[in-house]
C-alpha positions in Angstrom: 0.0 0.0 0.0 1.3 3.4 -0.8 0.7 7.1 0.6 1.9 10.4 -0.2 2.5 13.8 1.5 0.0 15.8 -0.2 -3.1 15.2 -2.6 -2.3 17.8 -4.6 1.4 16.1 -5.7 -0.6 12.8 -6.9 1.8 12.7 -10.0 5.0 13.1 -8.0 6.3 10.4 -5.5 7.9 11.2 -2.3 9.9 8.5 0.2 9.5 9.5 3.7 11.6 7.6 5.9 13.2 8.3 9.0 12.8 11.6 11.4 16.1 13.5 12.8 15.5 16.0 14.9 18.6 17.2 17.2 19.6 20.6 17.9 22.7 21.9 15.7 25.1 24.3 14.1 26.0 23.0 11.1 24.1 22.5 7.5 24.7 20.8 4.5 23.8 21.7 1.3 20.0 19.4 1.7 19.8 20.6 5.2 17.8 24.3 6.2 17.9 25.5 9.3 15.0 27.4 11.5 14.7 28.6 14.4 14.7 31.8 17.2 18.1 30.8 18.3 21.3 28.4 18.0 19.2 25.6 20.9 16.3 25.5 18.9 17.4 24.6 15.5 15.8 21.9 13.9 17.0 20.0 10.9 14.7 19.2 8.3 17.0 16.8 5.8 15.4 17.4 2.3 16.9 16.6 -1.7 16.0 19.6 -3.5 14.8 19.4 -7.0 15.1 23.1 -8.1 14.5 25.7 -5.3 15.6 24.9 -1.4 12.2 23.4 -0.8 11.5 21.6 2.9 8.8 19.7 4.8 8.3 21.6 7.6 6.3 22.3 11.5 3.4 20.0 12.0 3.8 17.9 9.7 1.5 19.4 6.9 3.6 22.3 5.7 6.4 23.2 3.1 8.1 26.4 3.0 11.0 27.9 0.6 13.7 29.1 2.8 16.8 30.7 3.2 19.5 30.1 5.7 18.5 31.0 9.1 15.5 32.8 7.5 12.0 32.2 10.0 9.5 33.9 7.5 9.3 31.2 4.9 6.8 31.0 1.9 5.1 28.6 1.4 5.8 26.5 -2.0 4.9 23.6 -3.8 7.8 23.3 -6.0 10.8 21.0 -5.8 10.2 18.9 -3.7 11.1 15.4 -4.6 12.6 13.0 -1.9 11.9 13.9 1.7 13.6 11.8 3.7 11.8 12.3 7.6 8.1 12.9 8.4 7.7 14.2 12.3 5.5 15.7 14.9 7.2 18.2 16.6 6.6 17.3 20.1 6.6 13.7 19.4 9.3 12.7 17.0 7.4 10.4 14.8 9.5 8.0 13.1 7.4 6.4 10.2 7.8 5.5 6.4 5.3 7.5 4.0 5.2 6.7 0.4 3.1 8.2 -2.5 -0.5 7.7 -1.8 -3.1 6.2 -4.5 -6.1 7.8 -3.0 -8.8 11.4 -3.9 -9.4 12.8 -1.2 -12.7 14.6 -0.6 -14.6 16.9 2.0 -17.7 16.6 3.1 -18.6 20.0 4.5 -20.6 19.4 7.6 -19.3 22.3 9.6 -18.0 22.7 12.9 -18.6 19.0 13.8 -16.0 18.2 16.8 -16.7 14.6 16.5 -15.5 11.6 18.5 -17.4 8.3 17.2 -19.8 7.4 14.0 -21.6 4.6 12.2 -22.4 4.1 8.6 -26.3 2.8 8.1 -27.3 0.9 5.0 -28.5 4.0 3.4 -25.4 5.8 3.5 -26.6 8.4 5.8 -24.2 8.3 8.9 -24.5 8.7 13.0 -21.8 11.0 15.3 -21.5 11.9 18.6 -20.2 14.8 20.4 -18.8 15.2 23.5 -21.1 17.6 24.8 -23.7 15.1 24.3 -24.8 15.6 20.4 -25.7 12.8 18.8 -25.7 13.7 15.0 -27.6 12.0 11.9 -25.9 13.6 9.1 -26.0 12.6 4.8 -22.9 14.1 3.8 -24.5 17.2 2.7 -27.2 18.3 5.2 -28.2 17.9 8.8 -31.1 15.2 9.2 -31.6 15.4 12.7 -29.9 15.7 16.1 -30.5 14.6 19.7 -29.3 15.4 23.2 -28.1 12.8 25.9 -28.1 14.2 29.4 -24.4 14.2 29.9 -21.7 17.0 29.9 -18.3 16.4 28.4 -15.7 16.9 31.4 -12.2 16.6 29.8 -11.8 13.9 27.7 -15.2 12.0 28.2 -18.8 12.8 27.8 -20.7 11.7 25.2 -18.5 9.1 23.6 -19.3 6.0 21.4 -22.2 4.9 19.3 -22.9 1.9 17.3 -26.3 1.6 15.1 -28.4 -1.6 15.7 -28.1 -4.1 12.6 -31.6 -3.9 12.3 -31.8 0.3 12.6 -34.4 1.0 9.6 -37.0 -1.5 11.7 -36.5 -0.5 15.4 -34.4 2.7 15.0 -32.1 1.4 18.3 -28.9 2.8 18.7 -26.2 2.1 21.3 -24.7 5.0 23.3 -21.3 5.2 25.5 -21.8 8.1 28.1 -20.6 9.5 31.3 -23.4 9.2 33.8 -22.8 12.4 35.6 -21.7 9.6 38.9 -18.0 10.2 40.6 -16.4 7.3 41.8 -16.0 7.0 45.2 -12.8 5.1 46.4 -10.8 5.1 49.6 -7.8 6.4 49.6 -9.4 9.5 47.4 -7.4 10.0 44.7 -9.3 13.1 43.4 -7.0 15.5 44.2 -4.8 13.9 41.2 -7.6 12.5 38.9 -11.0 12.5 38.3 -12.8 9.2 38.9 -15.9 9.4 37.3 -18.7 6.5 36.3 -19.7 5.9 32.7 -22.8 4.3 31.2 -23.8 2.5 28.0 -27.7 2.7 27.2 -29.8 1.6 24.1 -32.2 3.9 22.8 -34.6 4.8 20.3 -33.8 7.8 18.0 -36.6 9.0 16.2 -37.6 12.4 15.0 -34.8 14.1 16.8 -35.3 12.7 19.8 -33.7 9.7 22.0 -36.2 7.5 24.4 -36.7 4.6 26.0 -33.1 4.3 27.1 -32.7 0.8 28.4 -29.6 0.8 30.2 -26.8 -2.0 29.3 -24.1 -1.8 32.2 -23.7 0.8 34.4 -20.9 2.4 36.3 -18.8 1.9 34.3 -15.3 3.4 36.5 -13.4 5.2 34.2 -12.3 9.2 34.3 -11.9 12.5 32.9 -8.8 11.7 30.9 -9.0 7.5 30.6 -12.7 6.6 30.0 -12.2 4.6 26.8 -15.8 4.8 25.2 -15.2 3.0 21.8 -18.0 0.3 21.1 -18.9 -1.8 18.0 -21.0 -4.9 17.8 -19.0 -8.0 16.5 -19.8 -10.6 13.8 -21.6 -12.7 16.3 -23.9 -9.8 17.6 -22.5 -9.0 20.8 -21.8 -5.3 21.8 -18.1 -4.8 22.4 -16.6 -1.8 25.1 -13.6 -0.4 25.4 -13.2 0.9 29.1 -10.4 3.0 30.4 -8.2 2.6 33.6 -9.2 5.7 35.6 -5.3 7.1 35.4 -4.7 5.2 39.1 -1.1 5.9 38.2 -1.6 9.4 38.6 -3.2 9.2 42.0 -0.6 8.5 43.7 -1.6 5.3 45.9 0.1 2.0 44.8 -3.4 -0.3 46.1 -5.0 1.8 42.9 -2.7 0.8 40.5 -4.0 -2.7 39.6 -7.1 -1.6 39.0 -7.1 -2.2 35.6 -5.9 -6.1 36.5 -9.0 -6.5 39.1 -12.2 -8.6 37.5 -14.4 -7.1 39.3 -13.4 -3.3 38.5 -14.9 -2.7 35.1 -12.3 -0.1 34.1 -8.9 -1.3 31.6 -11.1 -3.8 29.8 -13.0 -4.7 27.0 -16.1 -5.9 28.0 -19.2 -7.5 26.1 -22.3 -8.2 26.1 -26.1 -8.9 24.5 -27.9 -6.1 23.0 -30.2 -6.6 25.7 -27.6 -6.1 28.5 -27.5 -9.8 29.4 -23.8 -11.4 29.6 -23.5 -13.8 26.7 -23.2 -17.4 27.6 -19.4 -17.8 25.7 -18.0 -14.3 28.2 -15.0 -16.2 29.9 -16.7 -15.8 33.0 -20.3 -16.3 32.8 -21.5 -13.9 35.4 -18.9 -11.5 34.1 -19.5 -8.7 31.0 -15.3 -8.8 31.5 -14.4 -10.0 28.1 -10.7 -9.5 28.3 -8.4 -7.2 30.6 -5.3 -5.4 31.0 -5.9 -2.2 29.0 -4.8 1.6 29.9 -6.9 3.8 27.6 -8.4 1.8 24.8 -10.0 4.1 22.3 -10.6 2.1 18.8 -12.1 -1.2 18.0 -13.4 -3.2 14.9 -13.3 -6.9 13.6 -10.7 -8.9 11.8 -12.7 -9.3 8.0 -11.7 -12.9 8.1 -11.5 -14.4 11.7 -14.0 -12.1 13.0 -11.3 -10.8 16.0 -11.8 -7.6 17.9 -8.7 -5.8 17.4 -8.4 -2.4 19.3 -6.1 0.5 19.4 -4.7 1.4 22.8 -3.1 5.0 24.1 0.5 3.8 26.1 2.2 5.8 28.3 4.7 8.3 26.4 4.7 6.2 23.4 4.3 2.1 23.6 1.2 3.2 22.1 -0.5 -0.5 21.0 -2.5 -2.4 18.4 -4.1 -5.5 20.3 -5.8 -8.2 18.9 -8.1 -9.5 21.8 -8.3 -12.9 23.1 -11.4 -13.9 25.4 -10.4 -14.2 28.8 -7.0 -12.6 28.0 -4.5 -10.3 30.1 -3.1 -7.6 28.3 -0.7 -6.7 30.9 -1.2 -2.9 31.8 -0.2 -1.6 34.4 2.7 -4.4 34.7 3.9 -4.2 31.5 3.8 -1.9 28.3 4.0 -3.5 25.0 4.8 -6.6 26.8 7.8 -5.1 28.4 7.8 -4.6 32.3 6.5 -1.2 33.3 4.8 -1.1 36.7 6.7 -3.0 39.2 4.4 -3.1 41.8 1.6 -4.6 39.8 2.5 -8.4 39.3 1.2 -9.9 35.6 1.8 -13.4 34.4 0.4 -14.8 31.3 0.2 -11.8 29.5 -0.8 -11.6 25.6 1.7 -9.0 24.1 0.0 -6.9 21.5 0.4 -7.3 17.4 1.8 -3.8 17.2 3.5 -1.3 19.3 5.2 2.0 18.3 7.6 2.3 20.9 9.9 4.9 19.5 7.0 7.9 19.0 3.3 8.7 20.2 0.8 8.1 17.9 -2.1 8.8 20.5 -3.9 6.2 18.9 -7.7 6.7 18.3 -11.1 5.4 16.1 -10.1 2.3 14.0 -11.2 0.6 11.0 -10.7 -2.4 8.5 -11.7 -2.4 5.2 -13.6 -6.0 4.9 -14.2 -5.8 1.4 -11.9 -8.3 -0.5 -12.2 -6.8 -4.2 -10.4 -3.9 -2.3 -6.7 -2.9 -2.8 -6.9 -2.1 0.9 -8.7 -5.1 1.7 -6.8 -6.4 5.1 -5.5 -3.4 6.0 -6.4 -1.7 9.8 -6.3 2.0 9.8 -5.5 3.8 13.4 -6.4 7.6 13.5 -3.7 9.2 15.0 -4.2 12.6 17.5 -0.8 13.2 17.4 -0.1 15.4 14.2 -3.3 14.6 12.9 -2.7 11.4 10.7 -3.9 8.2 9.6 -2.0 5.2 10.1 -2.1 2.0 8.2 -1.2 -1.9 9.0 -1.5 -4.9 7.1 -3.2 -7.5 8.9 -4.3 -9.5 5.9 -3.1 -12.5 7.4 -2.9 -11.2 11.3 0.5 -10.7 10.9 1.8 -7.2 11.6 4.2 -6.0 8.8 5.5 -2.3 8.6 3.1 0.0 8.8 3.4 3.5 7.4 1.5 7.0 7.6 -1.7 6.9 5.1 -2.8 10.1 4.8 -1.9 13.9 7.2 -4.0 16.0 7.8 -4.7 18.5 4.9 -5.5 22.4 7.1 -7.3 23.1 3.5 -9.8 20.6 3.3 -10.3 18.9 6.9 -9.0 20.8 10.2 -8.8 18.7 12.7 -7.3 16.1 15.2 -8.4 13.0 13.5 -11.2 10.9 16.7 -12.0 8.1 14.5 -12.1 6.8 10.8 -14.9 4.5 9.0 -15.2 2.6 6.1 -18.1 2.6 3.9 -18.7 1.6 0.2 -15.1 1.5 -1.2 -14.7 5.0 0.9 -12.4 5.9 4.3 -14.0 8.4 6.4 -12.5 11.0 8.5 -14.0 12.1 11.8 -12.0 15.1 13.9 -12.1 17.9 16.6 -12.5 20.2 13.7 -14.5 21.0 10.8 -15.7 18.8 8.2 -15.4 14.9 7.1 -12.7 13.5 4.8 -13.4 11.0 2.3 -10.4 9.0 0.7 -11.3 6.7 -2.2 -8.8 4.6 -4.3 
């Protein structure tokens, strides 16, 4: 699979391989240099085609500039190798090639959102954090609704997943914070905030949401590690990503297993029936605990052959993680990161190490996709939206072996601006949901 830097340069190819970024006194002739002073330099190593022509600041930039010179313009011309792709705050080291993809924009305004689903019609459902729930076409508004919640940092209104049978019982399935704090001795508030989240089925009709029937409850999570991603799998189960509540933060080593505890619902996946029941084949049968382990799972979706939940998972400073998830499996958080030891006073044995790590940048891993359809030239591949400089990652899980993966697609500030929450794949298209305003659309 092949990428490239910007959709405009579709007939030009670019290698992007490897990020440098050290602070210096010295340039070559395929080096320019920016910066205030000597101790923030950075070198951007380019091969210049005509002009001295550079990739440059957050990723989705190129400027024309002189020596020392911090008012660049910006250009289009000459590039044609660039040789590191970064985020400035997180050195990303990734490969990006020349993409084979349009890219579109479906103007739906300031959108800010964090999960969607495609229905059979085409039409699709978001959420908001400050408790929107969205039913959009692409081109117009169809009709919104309002869950009681409030988005307090990172959670709030969260995930959503459309019933199979949508067009006959209009259900849909909601992840929210219930407004609940957790109470937990020691108190660890002073460091985090412990908070309860929910996930409730309702009807949404005519702009409105009724008849919630409520799945699980009290869900522990908090205001930065809530999880909230949720899908329903092959088999018809509901699947959950939970977070760990941040114990780490808190201070209080008896909070930091949290996440390993089967009876604390936060650092897991969890499943269960669409009518809240625990399905029969949960590794415990009293139990919506489907697998454990997990620090701040945010992306899920289901191998197109073996029917697997894979999931994306946020690591801490890097040893960000692709897992694919085993019932009744330990995924080793907070005793290990990408199956390395990491918290030594939380014992772990039997861990499951995950199919993916990127342990030398922060990807800040979010939504997830596969593309399931086998006629596809991206057939196999997972997609991981990244927060972290605004990109979309790519793996080839074909077989559910994890080759090289490389950067997909940046952000483009012209057409979509925005962090990049999640990504969805619809009829032969890649979606794009962010912070920002409007929705991508990649097709081959």
């Amino acid at each position: 699979m092949v990428s490239s830097v910007k959709e405009k340069f579709r007939d030009k190819k670019y290698l992007v391989s490897l990020v440098v970024i050290a602070s210096v006194i010295t340039v070559s002739a395929a080096m320019v240099l920016t910066g205030d002073d000597e101790d923030s330099y950075t070198v951007w190593d380019c091969t210049f085609e005509e002009e001295d022509t550079c990739f440059k600041t957050e990723i989705t930039e190129y400027q024309d500039c002189e020596e020392g010179d911090t008012n660049c313009e910006y250009t289009e011309e000459g590039i044609e190798e660039v040789s590191m792709f970064t985020d400035p705050v997180n050195y990303v080291k990734a490969p990006m090639t020349e993409k084979e993809y349009d890219l579109e924009s479906l103007d739906v305004g300031e959108n800010a959102a964090w999960d969607a689903d495609f229905l059979k019609d085409g039409t699709f459902l978001y959420t908001e954090m400050d408790g929107t729930l969205v039913h959009h076409d692409g081109e117009e508004q169809l009709d919104t609704a309002e869950v009681d919640t409030e988005q307090f940092g990172n959670t709030g209104l969260l995930g959503v997943a459309a019933d199979p049978e949508f067009e006959e019982n209009s259900y849909v399935y909601l992840y929210y914070f219930n407004g609940e704090w957790q109470e937990l001795e020691p108190d660890p508030s002073e460091n985090v905030d412990p908070i309860y989240n929910r996930v409730s089925r309702f009807s949404f009709e005519d702009g409105e949401l009724t008849d919630e029937k409520v799945l699980i409850d009290n869900i522990e999570g908090s205001s930065g590690h809530s999880g909230g991603r949720i899908d329903i799998g092959p088999e018809g189960y509901l699947y959950i990503t939970t977070g760990d509540s941040e114990f780490l933060k808190a201070g209080y080593e008896e909070l930091y297993g949290k996440a390993q505890d089967p009876e604390f619902l936060g650092g897991k996946v969890l499943r269960t029936t669409l009518e809240g029941e625990v399905p029969e084949t949960n590794p415990d049968e009293e139990s919506y605990v489907y697998a454990k382990g997990f620090r701040n799972p945010q992306g899920i979706d289901f191998h197109p052959e073996t029917g697997d939940p894979y999931i994306s998972m946020h690591g801490p400073w890097r040893y960000d993680e692709v897992n694919r998830v085993e019932a009744g499996a330990n995924y080793g958080w907070p005793g290990e990161r990408c199956g390395e030891p990491y918290e030594e006073t939380v014992e772990v044995e039997n861990t499951t190490e995950p199919v993916y790590c990127f342990n030398e940048w922060t990807i800040a891993p979010s939504g997830t996709t596969f593309v399931d359809d086998e006629e596809h030239p991206w057939y196999g591949h997972y997609f991981v939206t990244g927060l972290r400089g605004s990109m979309l990652y790519a793996i080839d899980l074909k077989d559910e072996t994890a080759e090289q993966g490389e950067v997909f697609y940046i952000r483009e500030t012209e057409e979509i601006d925005n962090r990049l929450r999640n990504v969805e794949y619809h009829n032969g298209s890649l979606y794009l949901f962010g912070d920002g305003y409007g929705v991508g659309k990649l097709t081959p």
